[in-house]
C-alpha positions in Angstrom: 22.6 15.3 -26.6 23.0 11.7 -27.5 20.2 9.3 -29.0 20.0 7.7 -25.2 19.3 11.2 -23.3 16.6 12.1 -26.6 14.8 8.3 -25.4 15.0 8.7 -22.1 13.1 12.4 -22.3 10.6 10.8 -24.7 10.0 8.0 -21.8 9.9 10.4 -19.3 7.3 12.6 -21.6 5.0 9.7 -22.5 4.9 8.4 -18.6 3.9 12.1 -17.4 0.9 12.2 -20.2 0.0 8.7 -19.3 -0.6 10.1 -16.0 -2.2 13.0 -16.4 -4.1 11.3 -18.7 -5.8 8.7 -15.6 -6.5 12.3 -13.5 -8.3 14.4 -16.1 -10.2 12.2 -18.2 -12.7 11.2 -15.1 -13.2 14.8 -14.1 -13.8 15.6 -17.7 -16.2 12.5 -18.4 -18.0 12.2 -15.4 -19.4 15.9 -15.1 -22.8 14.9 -13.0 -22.9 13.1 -9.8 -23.1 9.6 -10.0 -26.2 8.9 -8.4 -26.3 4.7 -9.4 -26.0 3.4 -5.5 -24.3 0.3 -6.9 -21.1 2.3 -8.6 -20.7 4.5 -5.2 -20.9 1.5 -3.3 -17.7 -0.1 -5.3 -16.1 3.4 -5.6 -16.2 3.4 -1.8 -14.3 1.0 -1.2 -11.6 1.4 -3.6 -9.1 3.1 -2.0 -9.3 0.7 1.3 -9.1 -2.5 -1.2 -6.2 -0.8 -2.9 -4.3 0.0 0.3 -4.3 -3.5 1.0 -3.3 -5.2 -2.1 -0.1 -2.8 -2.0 0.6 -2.8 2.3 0.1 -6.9 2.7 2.7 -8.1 0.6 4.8 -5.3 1.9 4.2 -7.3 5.5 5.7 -10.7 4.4 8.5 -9.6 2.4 10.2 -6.8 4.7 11.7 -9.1 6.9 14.0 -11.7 7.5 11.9 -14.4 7.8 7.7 -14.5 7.2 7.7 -16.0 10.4 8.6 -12.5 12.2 6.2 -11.0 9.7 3.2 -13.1 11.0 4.2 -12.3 14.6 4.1 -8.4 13.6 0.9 -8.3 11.1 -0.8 -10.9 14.4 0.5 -8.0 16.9 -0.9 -5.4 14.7 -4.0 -6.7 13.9 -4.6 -7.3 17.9 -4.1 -3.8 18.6 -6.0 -2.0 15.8 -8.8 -4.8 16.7 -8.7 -2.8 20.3 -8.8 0.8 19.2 -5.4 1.7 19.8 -3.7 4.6 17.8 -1.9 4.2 14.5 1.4 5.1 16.4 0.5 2.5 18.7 -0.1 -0.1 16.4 3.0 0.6 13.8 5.5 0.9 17.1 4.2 -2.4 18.7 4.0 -4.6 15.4 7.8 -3.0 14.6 8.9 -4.1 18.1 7.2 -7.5 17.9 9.0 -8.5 14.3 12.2 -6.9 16.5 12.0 -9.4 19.5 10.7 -11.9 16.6 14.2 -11.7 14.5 16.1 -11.7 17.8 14.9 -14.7 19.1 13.6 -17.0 16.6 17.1 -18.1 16.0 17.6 -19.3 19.2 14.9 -21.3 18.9 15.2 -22.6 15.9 
């Protein structure tokens, strides 16, 4: 194997201990419950704060135009607003930013 394949495995290596690395180490530090209301509070949340730093950039950069994406996020957030199911909601918003790209240009 040439020096390339040999650095790529090494990168490949470190990234896969890097990771494994961020899942062990809490369940071998933390051993007792945390009991500080204050830390569960904040890890509560967490995952929810997460999810949407990654999914609402996602909304104004997958389509044509941000317009269309403002249509689809305002559809979406109407309809999770009201209860109605995640199919619901993910099948209206795509339709919305559908009609949205179709006619916005002859509008504009």
């Amino acid at each position: 194997m040439n020096q390339e394949t040999w650095r790529l495995i090494g990168y490949i290596l470190v990234m896969a201990g890097v990771t494994y690395a961020i899942r062990a180490l809490p369940l071998t530090l933390f051993r007792k419950n945390i009991t500080n209301v204050y830390i569960r509070s904040f890890l509560k949340y967490i995952p929810y704060a997460v999810l949407g730093a990654m999914t609402l950039p996602a909304i104004f950069f997958s389509t044509d135009s941000v317009i269309s994406a403002i249509i689809g996020l305002a559809v979406a957030a109407v309809l999770a607003y009201r209860e109605k199911s995640l199919l619901t909601v993910a099948a209206a918003a795509c339709g919305a930013v559908f009609l949205a790209e179709r006619l916005l240009p002859l509008v504009f």
